[in-house]
N, CA, C and O atoms as a MOPAC input file, in Angstrom:
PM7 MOZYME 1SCF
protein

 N     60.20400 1  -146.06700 1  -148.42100 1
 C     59.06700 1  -145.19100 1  -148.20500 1
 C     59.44400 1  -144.18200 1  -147.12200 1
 O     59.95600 1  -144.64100 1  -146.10100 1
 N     59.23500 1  -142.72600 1  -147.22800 1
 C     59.67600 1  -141.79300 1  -146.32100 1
 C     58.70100 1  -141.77800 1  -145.44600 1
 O     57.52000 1  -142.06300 1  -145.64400 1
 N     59.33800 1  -141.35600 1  -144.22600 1
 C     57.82600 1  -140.87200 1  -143.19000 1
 C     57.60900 1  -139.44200 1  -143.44900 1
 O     58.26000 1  -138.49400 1  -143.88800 1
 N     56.30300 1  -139.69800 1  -142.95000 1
 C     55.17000 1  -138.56000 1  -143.54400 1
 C     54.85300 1  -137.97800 1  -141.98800 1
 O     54.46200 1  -138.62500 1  -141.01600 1
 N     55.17300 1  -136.44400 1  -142.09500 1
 C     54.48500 1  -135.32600 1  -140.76500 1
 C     53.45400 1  -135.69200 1  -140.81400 1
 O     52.83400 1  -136.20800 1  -141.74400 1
 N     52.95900 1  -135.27600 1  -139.03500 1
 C     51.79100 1  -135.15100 1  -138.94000 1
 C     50.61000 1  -134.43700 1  -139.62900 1
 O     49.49500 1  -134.87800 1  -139.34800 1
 N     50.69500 1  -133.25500 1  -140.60900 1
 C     50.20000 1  -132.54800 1  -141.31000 1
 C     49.96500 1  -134.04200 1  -142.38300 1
 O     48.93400 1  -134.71000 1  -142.30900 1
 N     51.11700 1  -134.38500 1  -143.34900 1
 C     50.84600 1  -135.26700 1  -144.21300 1
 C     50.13000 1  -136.34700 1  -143.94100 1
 O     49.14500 1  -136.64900 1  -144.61400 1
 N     50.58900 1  -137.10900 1  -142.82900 1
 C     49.65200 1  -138.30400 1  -142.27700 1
 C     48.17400 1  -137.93000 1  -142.72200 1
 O     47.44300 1  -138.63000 1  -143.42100 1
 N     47.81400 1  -136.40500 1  -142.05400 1
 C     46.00500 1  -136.23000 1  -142.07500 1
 C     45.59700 1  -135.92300 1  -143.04600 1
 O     44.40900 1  -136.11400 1  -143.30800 1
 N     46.55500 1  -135.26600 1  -144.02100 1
 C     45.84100 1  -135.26400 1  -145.37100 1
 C     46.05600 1  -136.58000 1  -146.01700 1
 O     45.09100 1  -136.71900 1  -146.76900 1
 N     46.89000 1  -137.70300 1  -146.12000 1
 C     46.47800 1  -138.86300 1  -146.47700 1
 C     45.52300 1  -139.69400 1  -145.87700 1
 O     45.14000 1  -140.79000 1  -146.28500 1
 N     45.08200 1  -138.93500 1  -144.62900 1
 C     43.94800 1  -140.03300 1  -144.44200 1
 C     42.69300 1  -139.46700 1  -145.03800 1
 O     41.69100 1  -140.17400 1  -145.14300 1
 N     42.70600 1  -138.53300 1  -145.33300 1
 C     41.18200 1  -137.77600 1  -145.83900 1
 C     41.37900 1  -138.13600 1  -147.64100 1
 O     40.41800 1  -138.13200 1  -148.41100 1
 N     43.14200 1  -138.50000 1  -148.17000 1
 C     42.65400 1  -138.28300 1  -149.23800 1
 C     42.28600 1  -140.38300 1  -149.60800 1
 O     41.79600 1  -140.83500 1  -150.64200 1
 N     42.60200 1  -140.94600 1  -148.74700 1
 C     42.50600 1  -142.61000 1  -148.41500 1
 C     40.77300 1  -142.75100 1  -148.57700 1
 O     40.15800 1  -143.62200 1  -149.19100 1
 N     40.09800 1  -141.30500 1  -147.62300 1
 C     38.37900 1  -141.29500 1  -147.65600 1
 C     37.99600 1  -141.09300 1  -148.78500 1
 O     37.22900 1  -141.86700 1  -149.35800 1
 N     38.49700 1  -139.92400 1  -149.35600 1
 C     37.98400 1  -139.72300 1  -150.51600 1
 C     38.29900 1  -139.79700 1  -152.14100 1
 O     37.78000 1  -139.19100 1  -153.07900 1
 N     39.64500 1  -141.05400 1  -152.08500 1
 C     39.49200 1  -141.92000 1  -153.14700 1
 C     40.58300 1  -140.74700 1  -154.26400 1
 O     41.79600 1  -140.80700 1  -154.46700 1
 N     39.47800 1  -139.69400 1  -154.84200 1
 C     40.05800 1  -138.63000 1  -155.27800 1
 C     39.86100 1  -137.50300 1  -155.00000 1
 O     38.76800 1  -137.29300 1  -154.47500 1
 N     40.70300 1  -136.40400 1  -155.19100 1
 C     40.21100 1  -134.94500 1  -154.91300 1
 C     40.64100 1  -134.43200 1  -155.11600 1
 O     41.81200 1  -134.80200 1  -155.02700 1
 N     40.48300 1  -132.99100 1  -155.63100 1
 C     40.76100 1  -131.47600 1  -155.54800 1
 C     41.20600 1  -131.03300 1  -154.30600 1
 O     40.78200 1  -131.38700 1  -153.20500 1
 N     42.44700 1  -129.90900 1  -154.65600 1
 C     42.79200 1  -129.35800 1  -153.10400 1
 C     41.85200 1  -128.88000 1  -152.18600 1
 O     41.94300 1  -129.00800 1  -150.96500 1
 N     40.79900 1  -128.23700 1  -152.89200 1
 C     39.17600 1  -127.89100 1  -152.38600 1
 C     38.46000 1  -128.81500 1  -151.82300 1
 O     37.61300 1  -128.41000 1  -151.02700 1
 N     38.55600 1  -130.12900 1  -152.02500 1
 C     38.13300 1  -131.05200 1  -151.67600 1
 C     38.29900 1  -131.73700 1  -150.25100 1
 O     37.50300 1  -132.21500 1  -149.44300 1
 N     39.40800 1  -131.60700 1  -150.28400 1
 C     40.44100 1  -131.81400 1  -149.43100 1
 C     40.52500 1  -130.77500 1  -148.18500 1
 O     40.61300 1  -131.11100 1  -147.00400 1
 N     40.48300 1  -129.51300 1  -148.65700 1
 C     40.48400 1  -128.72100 1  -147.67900 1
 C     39.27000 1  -128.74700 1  -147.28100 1
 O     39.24200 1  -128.18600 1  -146.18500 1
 N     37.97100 1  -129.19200 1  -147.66300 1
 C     36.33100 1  -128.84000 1  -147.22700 1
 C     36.56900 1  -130.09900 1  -145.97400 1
 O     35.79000 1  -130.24100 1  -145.03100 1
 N     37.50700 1  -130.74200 1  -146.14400 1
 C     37.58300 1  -132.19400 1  -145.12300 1
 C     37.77400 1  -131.65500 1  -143.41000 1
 O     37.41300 1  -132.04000 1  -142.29800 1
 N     38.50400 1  -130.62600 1  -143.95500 1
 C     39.63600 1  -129.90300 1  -142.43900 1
 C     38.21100 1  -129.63200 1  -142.12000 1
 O     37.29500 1  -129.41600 1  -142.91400 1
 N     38.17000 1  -129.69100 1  -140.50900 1
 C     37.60400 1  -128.84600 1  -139.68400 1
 C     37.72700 1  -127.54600 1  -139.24700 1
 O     38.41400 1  -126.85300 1  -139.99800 1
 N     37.27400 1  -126.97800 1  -138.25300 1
 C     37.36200 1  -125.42400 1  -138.20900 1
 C     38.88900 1  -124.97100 1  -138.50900 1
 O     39.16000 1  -124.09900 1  -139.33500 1
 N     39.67800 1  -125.53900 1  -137.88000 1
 C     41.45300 1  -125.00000 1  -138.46300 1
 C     42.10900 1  -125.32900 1  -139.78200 1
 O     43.27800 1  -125.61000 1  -140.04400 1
 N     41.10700 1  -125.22400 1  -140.49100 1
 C     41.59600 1  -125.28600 1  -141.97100 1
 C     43.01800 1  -124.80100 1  -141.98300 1
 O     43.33100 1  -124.01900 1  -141.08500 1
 N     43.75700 1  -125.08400 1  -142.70400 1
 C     45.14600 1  -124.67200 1  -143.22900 1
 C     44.86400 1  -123.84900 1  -144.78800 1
 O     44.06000 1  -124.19000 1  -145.65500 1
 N     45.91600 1  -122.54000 1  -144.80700 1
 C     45.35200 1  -122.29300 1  -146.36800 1
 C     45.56700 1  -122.58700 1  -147.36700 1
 O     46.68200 1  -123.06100 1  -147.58700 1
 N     44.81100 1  -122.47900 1  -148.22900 1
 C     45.02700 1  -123.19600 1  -149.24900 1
 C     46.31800 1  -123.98500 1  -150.16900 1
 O     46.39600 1  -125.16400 1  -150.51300 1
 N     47.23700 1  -122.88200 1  -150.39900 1
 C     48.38900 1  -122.87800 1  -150.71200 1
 C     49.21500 1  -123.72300 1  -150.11700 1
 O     49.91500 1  -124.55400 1  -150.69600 1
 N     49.13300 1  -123.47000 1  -148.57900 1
 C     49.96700 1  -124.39900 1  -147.47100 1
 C     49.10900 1  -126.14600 1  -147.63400 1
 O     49.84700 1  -127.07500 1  -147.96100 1
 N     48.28700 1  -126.30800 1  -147.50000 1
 C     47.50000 1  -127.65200 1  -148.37100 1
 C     48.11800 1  -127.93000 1  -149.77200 1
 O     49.01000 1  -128.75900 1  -149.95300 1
 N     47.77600 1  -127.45600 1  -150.37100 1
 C     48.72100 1  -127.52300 1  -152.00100 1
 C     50.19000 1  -127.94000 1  -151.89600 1
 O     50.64300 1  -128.75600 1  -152.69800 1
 N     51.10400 1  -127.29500 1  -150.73600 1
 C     52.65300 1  -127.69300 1  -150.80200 1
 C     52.35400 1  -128.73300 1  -150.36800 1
 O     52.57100 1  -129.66100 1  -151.14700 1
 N     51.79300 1  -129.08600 1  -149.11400 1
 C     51.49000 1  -130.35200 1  -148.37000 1
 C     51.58500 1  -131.90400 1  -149.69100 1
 O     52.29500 1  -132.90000 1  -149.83700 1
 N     50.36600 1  -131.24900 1  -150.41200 1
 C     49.83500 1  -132.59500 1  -151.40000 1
 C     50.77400 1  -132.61000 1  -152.11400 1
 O     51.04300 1  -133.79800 1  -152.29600 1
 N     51.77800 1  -131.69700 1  -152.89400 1
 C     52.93700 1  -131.98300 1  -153.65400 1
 C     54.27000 1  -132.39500 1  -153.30700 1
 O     55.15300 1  -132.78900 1  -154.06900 1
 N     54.30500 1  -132.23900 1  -151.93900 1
 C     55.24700 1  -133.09600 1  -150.85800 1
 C     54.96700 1  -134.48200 1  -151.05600 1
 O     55.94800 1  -135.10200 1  -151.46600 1
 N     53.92400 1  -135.16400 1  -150.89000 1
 C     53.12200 1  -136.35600 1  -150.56200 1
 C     53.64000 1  -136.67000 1  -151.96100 1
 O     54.55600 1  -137.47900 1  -152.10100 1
 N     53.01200 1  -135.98000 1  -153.12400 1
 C     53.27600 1  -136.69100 1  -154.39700 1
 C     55.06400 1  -137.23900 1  -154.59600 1
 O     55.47700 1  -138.31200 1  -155.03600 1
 N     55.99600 1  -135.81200 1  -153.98700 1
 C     57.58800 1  -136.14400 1  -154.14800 1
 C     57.54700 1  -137.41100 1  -153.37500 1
 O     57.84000 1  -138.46000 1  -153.94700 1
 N     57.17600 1  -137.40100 1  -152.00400 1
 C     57.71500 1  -138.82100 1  -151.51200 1
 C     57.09900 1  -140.03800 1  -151.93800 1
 O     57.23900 1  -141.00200 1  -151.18500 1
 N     56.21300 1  -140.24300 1  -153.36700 1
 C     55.91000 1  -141.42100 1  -153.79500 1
 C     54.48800 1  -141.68500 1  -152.85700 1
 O     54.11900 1  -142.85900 1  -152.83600 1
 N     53.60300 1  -140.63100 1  -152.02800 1
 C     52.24400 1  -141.69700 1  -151.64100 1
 C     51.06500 1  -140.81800 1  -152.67800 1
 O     49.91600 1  -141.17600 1  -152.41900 1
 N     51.12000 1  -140.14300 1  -153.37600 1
 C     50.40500 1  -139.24300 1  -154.14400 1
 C     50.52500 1  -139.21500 1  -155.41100 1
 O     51.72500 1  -139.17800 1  -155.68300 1
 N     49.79600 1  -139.21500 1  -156.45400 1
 C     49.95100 1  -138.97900 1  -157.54700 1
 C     48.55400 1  -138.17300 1  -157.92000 1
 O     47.61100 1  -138.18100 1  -157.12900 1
 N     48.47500 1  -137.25600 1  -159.58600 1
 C     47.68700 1  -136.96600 1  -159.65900 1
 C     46.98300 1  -136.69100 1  -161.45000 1
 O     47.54000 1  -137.25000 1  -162.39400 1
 N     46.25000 1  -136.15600 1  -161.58100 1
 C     45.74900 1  -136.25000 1  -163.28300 1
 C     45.32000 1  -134.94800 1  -163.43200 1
 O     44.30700 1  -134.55300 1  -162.85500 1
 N     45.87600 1  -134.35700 1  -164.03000 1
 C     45.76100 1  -132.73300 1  -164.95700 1
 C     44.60800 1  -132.97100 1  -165.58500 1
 O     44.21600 1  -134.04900 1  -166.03300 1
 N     43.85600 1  -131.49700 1  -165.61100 1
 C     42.93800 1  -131.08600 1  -165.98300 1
 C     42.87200 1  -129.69600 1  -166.20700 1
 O     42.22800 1  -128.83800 1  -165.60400 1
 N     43.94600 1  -129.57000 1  -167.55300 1
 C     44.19200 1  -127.73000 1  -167.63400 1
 C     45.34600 1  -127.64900 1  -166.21700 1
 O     46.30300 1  -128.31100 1  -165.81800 1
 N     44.71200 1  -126.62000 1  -165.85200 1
 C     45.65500 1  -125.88000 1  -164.61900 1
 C     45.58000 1  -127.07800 1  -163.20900 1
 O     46.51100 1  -127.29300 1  -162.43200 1
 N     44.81500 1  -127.44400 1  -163.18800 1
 C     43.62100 1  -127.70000 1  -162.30300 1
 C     44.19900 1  -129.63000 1  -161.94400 1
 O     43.97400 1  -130.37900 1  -162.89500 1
 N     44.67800 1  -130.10900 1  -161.03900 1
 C     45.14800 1  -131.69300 1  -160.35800 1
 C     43.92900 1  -132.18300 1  -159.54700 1
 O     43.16600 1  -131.57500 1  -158.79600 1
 N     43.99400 1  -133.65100 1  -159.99000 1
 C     42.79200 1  -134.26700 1  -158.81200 1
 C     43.51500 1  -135.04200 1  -158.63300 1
 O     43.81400 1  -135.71000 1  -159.62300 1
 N     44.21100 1  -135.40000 1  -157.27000 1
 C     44.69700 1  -136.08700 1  -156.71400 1
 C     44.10200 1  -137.20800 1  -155.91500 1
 O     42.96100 1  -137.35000 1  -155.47500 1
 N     45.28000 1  -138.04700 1  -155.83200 1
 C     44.97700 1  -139.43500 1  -155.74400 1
 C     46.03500 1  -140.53500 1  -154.91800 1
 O     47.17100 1  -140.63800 1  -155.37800 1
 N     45.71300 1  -141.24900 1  -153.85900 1
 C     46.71400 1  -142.35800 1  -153.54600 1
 C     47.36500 1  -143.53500 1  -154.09400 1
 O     46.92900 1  -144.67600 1  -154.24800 1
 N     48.83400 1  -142.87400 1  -154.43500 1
 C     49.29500 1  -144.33200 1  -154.77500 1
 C     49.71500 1  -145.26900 1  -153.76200 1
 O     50.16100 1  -146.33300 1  -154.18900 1
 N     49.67000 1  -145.10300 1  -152.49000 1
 C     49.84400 1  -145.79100 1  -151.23700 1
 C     48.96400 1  -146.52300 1  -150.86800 1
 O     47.94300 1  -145.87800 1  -150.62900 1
 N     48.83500 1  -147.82200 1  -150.66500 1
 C     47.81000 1  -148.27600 1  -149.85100 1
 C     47.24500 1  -147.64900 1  -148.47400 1
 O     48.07000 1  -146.78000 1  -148.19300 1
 N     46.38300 1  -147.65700 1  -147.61300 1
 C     47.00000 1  -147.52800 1  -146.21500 1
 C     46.63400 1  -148.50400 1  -145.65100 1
 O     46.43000 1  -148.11100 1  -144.50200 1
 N     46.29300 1  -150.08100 1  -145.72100 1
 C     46.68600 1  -151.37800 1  -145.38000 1
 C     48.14200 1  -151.36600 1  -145.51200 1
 O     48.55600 1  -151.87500 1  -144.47000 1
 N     49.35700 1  -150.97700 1  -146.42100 1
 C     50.32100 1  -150.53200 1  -146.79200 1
 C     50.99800 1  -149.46100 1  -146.00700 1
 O     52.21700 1  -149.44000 1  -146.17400 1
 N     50.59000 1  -148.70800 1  -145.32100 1
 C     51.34900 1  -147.71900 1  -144.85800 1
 C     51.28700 1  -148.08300 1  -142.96700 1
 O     52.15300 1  -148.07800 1  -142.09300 1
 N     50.01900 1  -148.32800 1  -142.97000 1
 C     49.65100 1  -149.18500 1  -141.50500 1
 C     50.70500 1  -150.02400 1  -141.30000 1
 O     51.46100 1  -149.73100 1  -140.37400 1
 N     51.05700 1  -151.52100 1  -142.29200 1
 C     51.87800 1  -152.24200 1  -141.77500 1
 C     53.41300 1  -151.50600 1  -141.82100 1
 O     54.29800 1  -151.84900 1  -141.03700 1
 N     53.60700 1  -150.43300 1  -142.86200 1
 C     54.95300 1  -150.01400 1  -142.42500 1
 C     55.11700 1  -149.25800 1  -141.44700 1
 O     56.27900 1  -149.09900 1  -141.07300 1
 N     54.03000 1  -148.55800 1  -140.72500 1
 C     53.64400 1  -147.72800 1  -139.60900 1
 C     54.36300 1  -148.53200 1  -138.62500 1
 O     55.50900 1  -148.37400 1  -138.20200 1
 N     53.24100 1  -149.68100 1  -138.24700 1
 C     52.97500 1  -150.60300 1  -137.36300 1
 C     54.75800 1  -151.09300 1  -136.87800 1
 O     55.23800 1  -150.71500 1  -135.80900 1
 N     55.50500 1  -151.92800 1  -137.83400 1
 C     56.55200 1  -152.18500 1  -138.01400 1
 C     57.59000 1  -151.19400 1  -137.59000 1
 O     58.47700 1  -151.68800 1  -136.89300 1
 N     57.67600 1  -150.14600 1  -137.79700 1
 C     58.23800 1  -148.72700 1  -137.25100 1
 C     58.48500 1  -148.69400 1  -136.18600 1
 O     59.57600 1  -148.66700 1  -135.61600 1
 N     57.35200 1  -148.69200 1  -135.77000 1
 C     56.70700 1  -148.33300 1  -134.25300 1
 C     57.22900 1  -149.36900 1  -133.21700 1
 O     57.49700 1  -149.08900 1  -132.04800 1
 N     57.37400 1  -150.96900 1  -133.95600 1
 C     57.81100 1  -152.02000 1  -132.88000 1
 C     59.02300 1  -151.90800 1  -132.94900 1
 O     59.42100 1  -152.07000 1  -131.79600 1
 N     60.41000 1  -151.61200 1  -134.02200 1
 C     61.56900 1  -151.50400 1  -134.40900 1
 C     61.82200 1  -150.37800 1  -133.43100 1
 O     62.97200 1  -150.30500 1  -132.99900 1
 N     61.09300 1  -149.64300 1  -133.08300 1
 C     61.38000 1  -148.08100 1  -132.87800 1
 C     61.39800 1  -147.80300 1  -131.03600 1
 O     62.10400 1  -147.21200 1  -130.21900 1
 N     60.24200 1  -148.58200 1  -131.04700 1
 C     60.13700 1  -148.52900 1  -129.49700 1
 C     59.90600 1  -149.88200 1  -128.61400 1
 O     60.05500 1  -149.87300 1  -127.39200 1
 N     59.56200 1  -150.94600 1  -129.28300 1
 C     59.40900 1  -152.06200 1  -129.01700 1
 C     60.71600 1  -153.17700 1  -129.06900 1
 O     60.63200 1  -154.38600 1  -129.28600 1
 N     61.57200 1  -152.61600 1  -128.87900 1
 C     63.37200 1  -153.03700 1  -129.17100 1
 C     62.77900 1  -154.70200 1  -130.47700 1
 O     63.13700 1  -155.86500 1  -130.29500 1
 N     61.94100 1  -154.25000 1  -131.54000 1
 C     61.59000 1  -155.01100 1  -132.57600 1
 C     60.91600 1  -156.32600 1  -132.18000 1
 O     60.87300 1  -157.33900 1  -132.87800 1
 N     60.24000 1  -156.11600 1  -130.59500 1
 C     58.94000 1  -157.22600 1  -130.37000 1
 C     57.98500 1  -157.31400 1  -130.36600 1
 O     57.52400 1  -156.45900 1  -129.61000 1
 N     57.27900 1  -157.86700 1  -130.77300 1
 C     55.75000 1  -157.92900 1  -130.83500 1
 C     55.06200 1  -157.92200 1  -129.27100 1
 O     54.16100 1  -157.25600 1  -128.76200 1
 N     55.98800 1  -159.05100 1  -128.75500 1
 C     55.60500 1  -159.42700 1  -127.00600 1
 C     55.77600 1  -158.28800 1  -126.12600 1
 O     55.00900 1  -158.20300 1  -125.16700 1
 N     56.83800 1  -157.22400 1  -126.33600 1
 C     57.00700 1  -156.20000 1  -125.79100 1
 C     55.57100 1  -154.74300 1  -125.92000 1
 O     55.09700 1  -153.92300 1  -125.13400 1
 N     55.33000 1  -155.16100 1  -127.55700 1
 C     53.93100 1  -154.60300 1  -128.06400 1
 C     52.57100 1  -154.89200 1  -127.04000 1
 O     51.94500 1  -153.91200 1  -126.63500 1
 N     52.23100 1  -155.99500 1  -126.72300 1
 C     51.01000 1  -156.74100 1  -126.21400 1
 C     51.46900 1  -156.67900 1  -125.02400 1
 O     50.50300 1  -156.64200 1  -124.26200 1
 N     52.63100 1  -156.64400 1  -124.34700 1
 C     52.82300 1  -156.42500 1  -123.17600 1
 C     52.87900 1  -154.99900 1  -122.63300 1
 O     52.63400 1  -154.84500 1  -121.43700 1
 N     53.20400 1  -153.84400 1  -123.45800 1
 C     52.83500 1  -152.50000 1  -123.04500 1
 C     51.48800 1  -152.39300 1  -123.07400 1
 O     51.18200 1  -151.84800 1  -122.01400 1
 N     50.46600 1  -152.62600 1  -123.74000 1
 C     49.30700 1  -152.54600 1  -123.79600 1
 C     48.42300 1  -153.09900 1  -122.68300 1
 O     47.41000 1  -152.51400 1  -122.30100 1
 N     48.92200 1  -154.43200 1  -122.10600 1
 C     48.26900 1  -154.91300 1  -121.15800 1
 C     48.65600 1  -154.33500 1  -119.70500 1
 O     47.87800 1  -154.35600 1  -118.75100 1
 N     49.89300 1  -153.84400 1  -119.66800 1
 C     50.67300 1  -152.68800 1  -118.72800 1
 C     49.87700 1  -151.55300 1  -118.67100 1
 O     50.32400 1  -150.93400 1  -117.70600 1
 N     49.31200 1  -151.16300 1  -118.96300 1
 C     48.64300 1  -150.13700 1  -119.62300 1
 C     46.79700 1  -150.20400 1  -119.35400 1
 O     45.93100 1  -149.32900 1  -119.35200 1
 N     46.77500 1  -151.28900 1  -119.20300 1
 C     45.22400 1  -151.69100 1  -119.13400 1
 C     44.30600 1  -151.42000 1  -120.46300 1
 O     43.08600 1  -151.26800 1  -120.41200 1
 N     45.11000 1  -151.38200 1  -121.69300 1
 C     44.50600 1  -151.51800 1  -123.07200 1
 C     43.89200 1  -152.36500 1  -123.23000 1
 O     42.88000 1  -152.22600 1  -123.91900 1
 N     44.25900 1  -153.78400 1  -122.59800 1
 C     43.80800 1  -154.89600 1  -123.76700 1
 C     43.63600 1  -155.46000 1  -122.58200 1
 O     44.30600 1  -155.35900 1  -121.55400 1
 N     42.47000 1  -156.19400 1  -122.86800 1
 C     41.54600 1  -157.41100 1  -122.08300 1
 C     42.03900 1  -158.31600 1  -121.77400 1
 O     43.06400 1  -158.27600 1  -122.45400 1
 N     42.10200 1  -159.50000 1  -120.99800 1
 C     42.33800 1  -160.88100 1  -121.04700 1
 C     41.38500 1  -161.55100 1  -121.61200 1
 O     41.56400 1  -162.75900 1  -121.46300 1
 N     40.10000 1  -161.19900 1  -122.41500 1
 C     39.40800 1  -162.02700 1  -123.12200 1
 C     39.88200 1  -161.12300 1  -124.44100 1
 O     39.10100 1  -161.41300 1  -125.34700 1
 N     40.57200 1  -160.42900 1  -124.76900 1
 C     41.43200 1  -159.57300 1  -126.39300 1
 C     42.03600 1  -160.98600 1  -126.13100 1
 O     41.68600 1  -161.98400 1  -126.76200 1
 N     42.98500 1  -160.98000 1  -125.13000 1
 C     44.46700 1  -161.90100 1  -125.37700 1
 C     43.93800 1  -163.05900 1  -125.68100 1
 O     44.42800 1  -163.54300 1  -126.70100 1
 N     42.97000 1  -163.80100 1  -125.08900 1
 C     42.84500 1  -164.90800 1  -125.32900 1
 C     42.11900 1  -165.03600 1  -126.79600 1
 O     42.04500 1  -166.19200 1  -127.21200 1
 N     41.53800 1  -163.94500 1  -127.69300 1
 C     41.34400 1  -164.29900 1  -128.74600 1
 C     42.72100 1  -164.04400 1  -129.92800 1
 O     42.98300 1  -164.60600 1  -130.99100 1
 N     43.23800 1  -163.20500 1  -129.35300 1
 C     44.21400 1  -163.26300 1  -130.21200 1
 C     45.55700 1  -164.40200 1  -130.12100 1
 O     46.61700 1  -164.46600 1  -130.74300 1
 N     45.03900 1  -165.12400 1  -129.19200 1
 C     45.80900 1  -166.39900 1  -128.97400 1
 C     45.06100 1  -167.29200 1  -130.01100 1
 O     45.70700 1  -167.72400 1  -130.96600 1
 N     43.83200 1  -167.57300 1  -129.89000 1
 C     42.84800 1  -168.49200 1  -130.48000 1
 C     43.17900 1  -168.09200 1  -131.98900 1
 O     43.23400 1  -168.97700 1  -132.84300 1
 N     43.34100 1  -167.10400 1  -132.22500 1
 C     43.97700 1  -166.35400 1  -133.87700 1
 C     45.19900 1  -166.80200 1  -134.46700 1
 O     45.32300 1  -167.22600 1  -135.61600 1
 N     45.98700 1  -166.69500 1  -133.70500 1
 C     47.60800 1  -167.39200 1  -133.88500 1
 C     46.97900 1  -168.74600 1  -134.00900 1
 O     46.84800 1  -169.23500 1  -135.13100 1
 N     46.47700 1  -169.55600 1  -132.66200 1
 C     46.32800 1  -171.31800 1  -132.72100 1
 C     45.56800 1  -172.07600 1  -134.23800 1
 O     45.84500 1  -173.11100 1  -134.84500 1
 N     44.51100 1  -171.00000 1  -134.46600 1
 C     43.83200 1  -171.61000 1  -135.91800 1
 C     44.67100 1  -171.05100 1  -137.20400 1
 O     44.04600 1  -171.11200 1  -138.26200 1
 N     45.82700 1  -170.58300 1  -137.26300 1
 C     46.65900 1  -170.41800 1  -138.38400 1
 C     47.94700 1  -171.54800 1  -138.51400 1
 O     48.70100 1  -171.71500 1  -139.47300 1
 N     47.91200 1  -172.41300 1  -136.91100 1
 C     48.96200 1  -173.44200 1  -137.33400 1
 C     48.63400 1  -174.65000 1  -137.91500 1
 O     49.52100 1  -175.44200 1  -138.23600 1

C-alpha cells in the first residue's frame, strides 16, 4: 500500500464520510480553500492508481468510492508511525505520550486493565 500526501489523506477522509461521490461532492466537503476542480479530479485518480479508490461510470461522469478500509489504513498508518519513529515500540509510543502529558495515569491504567482481560 503506497503512502498517500497530505492532500490525498483529506480527500480520503471525506470520501470514507461520504461512502460515495462525485468530484462535486467531494469538493462541496472542502472548506473555504477549496482546491479546483481539476486539481481534485487528479487528486481522486491518483488515489484510484495507488489502489485506495475505485469508481463506476456513468457516461462521462465517475462516482467514486473506497476500496480501502480506514480501520485498514489507520492500522497501516499507526504501524508506520511506530516503525518510523518509535524505533518499532509500542512502549516507546505510550511513553512519548505520557512525556508529553497526553495520556493520564487513569488512560494507562485502563489500558493496562485492556491488555489484563485479553489474557
Amino acid at each position: 500500500m503506497q503512502k498517500l500526501t497530505n492532500k490525498e489523506e483529506e480527500v480520503m477522509k471525506m470520501l470514507w464520510k461520504l461512502e460515495k461521490a462525485f468530484v462535486k461532492d467531494i469538493l462541496a466537503e472542502f472548506g473555504e480553500e477549496k482546491p479546483h476542480y481539476n486539481t481534485l479530479s487528479t487528486i481522486i485518480r491518483n488515489l484510484e492508481d495507488k489502489g485506495y479508490v475505485s469508481h463506476t461510470a456513468y457516461g462521462n461522469t465517475h462516482q467514486y468510492y473506497p476500496v480501502v478500509e480506514k480501520e485498514e489504513y489507520r492500522k497501516r498508518f499507526i504501524h508506520n508511525a511506530i516503525t518510523d519513529y518509535f524505533n518499532n515500540s509500542y512502549k516507546n509510543l505510550v511513553s512519548f505520550f505520557a512525556e508529553e502529558d497526553k495520556i493520564s495515569v487513569e488512560e494507562l491504567k485502563e489500558i493496562i486493565n485492556r491488555i489484563e482481560s485479553k489474557k
